[in-house]
N, CA, C and O atoms as CSV, one atom per row, in Angstrom:
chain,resi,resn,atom,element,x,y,z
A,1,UNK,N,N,-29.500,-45.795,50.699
A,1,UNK,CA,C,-29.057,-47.040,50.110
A,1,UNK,C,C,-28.743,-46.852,48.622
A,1,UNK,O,O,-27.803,-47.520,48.192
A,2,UNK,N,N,-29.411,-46.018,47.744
A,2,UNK,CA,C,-29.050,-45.897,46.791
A,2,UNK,C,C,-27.899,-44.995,46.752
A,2,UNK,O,O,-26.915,-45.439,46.159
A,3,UNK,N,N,-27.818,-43.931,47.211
A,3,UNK,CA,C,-26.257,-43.723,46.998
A,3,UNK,C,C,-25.550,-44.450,47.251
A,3,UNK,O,O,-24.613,-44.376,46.455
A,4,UNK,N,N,-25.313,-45.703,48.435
A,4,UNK,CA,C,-24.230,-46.695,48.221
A,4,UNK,C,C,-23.815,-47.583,46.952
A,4,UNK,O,O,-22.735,-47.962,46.498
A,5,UNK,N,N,-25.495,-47.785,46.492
A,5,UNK,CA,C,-24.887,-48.820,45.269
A,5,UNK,C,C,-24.162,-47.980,44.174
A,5,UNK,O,O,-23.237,-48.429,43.497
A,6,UNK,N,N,-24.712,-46.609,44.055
A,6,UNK,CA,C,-24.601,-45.538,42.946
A,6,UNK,C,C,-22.473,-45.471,43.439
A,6,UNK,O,O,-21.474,-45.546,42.724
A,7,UNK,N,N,-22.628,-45.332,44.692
A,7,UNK,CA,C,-20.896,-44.615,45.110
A,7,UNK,C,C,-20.013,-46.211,44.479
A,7,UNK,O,O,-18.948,-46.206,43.861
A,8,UNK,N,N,-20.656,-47.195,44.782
A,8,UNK,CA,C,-19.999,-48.602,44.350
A,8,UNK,C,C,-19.827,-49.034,43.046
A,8,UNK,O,O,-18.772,-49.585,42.732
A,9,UNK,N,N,-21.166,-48.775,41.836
A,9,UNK,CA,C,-20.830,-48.708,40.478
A,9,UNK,C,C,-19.972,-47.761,39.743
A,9,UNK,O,O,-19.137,-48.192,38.948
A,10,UNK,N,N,-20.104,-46.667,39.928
A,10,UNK,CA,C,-19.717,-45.682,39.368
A,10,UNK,C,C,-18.003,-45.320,39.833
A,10,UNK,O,O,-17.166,-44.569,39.331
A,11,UNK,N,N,-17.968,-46.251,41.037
A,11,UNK,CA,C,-15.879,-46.706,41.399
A,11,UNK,C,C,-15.534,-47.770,40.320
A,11,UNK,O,O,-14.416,-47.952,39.839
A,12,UNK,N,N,-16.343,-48.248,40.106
A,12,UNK,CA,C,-16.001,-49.559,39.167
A,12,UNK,C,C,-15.988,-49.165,37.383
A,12,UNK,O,O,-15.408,-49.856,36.545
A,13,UNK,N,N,-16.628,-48.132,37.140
A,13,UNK,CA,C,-16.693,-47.651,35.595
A,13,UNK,C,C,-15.843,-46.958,34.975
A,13,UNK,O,O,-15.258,-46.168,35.716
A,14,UNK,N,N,-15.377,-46.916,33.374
A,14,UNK,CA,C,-14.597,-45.841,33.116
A,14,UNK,C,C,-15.487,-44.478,32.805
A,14,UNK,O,O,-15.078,-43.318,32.858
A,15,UNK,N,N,-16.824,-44.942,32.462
A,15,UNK,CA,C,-17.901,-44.243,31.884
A,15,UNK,C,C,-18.842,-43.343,33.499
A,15,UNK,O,O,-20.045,-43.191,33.282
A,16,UNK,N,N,-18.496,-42.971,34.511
A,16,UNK,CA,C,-19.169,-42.622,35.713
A,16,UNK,C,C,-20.500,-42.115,35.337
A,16,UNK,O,O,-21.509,-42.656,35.791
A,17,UNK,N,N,-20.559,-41.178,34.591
A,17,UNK,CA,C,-21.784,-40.366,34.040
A,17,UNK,C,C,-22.750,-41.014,33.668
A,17,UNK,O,O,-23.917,-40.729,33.938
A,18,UNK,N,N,-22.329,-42.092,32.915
A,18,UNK,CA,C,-23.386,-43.099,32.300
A,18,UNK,C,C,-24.135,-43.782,33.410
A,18,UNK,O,O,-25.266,-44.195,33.156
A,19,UNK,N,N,-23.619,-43.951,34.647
A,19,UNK,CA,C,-24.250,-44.831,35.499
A,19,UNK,C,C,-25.742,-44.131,35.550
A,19,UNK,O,O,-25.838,-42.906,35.472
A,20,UNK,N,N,-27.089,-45.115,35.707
A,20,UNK,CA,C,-28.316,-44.732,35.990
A,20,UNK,C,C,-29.127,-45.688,37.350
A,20,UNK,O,O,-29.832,-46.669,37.110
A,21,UNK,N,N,-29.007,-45.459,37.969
A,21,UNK,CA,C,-29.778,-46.009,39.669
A,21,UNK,C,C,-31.458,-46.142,39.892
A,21,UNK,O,O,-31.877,-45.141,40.474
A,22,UNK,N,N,-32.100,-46.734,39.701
A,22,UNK,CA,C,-33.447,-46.708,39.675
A,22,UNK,C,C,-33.567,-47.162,40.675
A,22,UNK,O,O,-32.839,-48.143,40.827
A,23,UNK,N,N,-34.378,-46.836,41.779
A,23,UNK,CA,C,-34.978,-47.361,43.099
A,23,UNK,C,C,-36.522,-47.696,42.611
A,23,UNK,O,O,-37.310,-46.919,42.071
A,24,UNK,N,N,-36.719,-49.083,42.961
A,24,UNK,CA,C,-38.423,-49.270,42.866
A,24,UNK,C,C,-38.186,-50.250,44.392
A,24,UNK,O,O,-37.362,-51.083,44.770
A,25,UNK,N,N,-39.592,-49.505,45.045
A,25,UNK,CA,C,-39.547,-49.766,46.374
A,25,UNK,C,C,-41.049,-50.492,46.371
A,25,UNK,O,O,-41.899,-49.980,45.641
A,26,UNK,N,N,-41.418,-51.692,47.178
A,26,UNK,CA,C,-42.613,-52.105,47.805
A,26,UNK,C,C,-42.305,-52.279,48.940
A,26,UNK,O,O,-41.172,-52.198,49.414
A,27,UNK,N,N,-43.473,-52.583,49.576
A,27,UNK,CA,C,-43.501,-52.852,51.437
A,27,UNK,C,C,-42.305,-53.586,51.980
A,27,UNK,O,O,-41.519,-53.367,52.901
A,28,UNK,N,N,-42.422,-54.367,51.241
A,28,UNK,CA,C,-41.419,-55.146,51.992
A,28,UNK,C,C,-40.267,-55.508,51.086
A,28,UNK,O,O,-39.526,-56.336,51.615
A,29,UNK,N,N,-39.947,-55.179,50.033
A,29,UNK,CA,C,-38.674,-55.114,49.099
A,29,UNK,C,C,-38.263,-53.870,48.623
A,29,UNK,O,O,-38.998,-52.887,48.723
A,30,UNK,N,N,-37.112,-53.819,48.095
A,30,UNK,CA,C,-36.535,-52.415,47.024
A,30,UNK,C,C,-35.783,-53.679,45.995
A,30,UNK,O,O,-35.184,-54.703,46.326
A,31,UNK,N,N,-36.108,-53.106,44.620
A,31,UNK,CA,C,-35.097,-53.391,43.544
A,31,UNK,C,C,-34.410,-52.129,43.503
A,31,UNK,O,O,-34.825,-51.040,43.899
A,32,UNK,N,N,-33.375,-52.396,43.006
A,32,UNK,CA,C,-32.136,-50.856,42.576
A,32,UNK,C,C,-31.561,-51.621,40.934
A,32,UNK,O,O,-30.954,-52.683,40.798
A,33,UNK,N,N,-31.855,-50.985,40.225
A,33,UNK,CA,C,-31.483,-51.301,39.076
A,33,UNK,C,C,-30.489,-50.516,38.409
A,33,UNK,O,O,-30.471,-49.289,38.304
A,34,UNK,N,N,-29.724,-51.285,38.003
A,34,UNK,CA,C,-28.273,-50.416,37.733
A,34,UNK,C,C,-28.298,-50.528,36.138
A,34,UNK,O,O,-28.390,-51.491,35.376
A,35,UNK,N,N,-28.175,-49.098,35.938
A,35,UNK,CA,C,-27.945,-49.210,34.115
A,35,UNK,C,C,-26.616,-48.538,33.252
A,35,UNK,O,O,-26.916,-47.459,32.742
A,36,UNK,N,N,-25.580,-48.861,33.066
A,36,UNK,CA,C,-24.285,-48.881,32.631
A,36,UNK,C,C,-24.225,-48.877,31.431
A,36,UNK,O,O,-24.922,-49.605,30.724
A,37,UNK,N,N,-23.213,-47.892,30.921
A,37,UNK,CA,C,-22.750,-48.197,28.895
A,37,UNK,C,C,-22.341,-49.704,28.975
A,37,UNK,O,O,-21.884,-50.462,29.830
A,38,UNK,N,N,-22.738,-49.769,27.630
A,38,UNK,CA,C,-21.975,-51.035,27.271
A,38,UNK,C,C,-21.242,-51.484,27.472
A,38,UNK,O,O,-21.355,-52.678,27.751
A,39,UNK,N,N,-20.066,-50.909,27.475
A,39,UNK,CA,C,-18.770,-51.017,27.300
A,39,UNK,C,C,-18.010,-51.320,29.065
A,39,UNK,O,O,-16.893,-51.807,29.241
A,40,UNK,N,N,-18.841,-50.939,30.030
A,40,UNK,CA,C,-18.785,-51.034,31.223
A,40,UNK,C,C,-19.743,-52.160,32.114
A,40,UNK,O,O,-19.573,-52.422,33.305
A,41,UNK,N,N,-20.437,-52.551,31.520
A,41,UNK,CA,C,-21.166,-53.871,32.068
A,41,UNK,C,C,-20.511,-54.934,32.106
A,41,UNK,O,O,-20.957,-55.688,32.971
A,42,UNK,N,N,-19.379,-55.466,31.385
A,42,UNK,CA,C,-18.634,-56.191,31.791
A,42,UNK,C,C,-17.993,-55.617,32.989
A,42,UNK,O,O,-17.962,-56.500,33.846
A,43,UNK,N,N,-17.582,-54.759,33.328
A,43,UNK,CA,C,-16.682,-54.043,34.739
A,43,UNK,C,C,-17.838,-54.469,35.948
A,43,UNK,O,O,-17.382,-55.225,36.806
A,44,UNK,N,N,-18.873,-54.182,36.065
A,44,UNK,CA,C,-19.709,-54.514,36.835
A,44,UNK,C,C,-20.231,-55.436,37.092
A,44,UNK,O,O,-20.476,-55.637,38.281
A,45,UNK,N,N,-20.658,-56.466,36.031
A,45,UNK,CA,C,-20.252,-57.966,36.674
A,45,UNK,C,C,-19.316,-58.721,36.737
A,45,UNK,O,O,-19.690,-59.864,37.000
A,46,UNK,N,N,-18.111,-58.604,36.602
A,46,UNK,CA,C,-17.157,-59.136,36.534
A,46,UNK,C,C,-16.760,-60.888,36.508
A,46,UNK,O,O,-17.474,-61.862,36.744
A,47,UNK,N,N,-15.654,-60.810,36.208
A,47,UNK,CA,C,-15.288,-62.460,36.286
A,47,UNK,C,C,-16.515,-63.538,36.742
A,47,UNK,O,O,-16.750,-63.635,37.947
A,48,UNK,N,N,-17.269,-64.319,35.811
A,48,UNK,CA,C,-18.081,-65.178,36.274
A,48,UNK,C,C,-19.542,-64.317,37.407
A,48,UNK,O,O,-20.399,-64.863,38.102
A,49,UNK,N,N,-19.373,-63.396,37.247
A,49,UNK,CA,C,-20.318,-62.974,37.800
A,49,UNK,C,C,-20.005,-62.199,39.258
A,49,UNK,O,O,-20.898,-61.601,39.859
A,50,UNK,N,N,-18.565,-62.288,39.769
A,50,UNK,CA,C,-18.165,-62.413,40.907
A,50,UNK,C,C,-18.225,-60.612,41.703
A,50,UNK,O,O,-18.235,-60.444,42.922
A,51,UNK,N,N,-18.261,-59.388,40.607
A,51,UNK,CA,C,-18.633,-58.487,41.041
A,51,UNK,C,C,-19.899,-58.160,40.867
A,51,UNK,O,O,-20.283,-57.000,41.010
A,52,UNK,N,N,-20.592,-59.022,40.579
A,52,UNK,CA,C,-21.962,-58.444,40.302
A,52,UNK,C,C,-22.817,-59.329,41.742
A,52,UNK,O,O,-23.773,-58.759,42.269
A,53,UNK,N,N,-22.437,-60.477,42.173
A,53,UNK,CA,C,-22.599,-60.949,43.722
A,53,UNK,C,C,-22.170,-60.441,44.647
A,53,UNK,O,O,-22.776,-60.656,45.697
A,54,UNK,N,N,-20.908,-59.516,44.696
A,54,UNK,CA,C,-20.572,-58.974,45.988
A,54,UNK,C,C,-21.131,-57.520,45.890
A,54,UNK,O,O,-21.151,-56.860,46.928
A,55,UNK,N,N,-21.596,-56.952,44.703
A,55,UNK,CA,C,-22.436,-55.752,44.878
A,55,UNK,C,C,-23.796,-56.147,45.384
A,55,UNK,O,O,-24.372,-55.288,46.052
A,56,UNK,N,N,-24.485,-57.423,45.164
A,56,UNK,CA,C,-25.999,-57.946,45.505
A,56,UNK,C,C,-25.532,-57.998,46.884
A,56,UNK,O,O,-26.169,-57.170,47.536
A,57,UNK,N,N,-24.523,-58.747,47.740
A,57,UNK,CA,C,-24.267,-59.278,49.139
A,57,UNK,C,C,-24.132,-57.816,50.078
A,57,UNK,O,O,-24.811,-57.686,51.097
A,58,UNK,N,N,-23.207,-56.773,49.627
A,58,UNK,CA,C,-23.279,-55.449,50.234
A,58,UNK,C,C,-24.464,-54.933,50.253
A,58,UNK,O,O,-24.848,-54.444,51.315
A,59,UNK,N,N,-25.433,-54.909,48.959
A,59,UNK,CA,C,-27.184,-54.295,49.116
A,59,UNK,C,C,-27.477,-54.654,50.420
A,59,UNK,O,O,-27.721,-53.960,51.408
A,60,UNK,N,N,-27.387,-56.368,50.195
A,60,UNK,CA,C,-28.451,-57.352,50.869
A,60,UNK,C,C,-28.461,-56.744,52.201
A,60,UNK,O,O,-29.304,-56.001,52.703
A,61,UNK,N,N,-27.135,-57.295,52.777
A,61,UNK,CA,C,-26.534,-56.826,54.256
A,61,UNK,C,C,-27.171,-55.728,54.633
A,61,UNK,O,O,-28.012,-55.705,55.533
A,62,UNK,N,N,-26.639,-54.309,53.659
A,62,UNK,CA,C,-26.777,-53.086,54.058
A,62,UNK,C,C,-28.539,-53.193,54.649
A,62,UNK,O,O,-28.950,-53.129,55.808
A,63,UNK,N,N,-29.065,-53.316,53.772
A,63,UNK,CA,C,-30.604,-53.327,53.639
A,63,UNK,C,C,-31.503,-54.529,55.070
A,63,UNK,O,O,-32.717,-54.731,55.083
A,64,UNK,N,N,-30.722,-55.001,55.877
A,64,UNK,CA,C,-30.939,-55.919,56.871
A,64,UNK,C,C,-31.356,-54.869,57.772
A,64,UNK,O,O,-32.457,-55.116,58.264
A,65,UNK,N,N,-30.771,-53.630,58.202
A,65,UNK,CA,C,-31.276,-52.553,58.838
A,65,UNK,C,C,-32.784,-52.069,58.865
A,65,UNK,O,O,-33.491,-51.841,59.846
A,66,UNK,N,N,-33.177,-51.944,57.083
A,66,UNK,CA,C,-34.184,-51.335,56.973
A,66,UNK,C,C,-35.248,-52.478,57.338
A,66,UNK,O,O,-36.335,-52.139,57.805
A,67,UNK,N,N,-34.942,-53.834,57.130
A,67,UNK,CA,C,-35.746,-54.537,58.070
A,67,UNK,C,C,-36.819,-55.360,56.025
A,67,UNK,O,O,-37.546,-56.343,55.878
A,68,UNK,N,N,-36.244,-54.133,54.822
A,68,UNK,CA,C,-37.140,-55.108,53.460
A,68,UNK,C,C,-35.803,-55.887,53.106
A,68,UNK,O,O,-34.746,-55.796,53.731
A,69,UNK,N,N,-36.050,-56.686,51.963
A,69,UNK,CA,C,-35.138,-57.361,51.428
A,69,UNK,C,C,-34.956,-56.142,49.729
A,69,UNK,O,O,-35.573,-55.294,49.085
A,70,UNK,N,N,-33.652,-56.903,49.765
A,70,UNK,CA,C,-33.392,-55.868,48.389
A,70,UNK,C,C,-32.242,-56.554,47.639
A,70,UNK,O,O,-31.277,-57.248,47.960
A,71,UNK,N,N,-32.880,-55.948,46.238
A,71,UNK,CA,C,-32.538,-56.966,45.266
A,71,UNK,C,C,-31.690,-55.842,44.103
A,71,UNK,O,O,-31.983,-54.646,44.075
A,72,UNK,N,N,-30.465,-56.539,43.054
A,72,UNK,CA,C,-29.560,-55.431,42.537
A,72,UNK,C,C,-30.325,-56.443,40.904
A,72,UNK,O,O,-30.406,-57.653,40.692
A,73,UNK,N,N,-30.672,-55.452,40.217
A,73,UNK,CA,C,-30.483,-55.691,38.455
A,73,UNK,C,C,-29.347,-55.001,38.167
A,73,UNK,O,O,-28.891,-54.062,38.819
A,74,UNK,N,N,-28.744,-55.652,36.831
A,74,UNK,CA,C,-27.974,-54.849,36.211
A,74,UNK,C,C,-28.220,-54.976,34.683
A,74,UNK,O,O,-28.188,-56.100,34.182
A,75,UNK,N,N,-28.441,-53.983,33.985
A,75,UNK,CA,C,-28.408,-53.642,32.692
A,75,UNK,C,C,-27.299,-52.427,32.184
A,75,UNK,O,O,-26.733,-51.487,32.743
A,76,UNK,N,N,-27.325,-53.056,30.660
A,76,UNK,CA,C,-26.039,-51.669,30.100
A,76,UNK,C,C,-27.261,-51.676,28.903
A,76,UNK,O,O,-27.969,-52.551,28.403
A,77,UNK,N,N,-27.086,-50.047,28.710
A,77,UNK,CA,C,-27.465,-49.401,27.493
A,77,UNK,C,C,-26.869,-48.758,26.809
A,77,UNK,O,O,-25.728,-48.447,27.153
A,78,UNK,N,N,-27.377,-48.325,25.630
A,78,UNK,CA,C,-26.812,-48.145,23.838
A,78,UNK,C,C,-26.313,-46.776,24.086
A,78,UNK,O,O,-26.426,-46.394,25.251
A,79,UNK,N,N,-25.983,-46.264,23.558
A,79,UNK,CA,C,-25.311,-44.837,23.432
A,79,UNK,C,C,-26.329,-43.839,24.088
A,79,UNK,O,O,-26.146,-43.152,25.093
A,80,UNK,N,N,-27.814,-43.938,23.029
A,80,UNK,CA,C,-28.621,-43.267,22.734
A,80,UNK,C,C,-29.614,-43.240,24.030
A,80,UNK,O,O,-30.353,-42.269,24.193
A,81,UNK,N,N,-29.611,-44.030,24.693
A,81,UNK,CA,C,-30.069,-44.415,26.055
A,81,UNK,C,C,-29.549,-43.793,27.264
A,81,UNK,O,O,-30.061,-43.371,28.301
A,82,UNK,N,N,-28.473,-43.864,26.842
A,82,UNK,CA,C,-27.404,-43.290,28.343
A,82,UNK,C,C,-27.627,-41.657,27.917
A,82,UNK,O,O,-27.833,-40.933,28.891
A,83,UNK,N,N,-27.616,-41.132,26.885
A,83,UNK,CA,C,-27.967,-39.136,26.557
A,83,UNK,C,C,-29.366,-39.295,27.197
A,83,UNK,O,O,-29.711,-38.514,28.084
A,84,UNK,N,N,-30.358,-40.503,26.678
A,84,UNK,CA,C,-31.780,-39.473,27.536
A,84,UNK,C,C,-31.617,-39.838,28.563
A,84,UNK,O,O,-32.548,-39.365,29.215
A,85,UNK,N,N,-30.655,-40.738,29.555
A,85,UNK,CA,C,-31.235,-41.422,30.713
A,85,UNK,C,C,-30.916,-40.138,31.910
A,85,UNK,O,O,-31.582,-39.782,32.882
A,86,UNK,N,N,-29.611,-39.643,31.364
A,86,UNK,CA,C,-28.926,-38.454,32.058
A,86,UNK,C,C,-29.639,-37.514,31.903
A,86,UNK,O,O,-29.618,-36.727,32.850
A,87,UNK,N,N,-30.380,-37.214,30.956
A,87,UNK,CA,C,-31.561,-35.754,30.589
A,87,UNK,C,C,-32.523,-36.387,31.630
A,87,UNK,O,O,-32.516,-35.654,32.619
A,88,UNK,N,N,-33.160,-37.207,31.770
A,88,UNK,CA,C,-34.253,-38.002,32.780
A,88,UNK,C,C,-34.130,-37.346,34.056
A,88,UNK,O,O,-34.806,-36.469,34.592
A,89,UNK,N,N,-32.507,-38.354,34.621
A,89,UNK,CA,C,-32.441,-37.984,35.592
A,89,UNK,C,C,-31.880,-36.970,36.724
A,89,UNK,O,O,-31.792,-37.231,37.924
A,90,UNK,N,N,-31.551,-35.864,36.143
A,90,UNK,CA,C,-31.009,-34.272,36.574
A,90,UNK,C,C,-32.480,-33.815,36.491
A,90,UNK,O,O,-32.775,-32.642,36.720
């Protein structure tokens, strides 16, 4: 599941690299938290919010399988954030 949301933000960015995917999982939920440059968080929620609901509605759906509910954050970070987030996560 997280590579879907990861393959879905990172179509939508000019910045791909910057994208950061956090999975936090409990029993019966997953958050996936999406963290984007600045400059690309507008691309990801888009118009009124309208891409940032049909990325939550594809989770949701997808995640009907696994039987938890699952939920999309989205945050953008500073320059300096996106260099350690990529050192983090490799």
């Amino acid at each position: 599941m997280k590579q879907l949301v990861e393959t879905i933000v990172k179509a939508l960015v000019d910045s791909p690299e910057e994208v950061v995917i956090n999975e936090i999982a409990g029993e019966q939920a997953v958050v996936y938290e999406i963290k984007v440059g600045q400059k690309d968080t507008g691309k990801v929620i888009g118009k009124q919010g309208h891409t940032a609901q049909a990325i939550r509605t594809i989770i949701r759906a997808a995640s009907a399988k696994t039987g938890k509910s699952a939920t999309v954050q989205i945050d953008s970070m500073n320059d300096e954030q996106a260099e350690g987030g990529l050192e983090e996560e490799q």
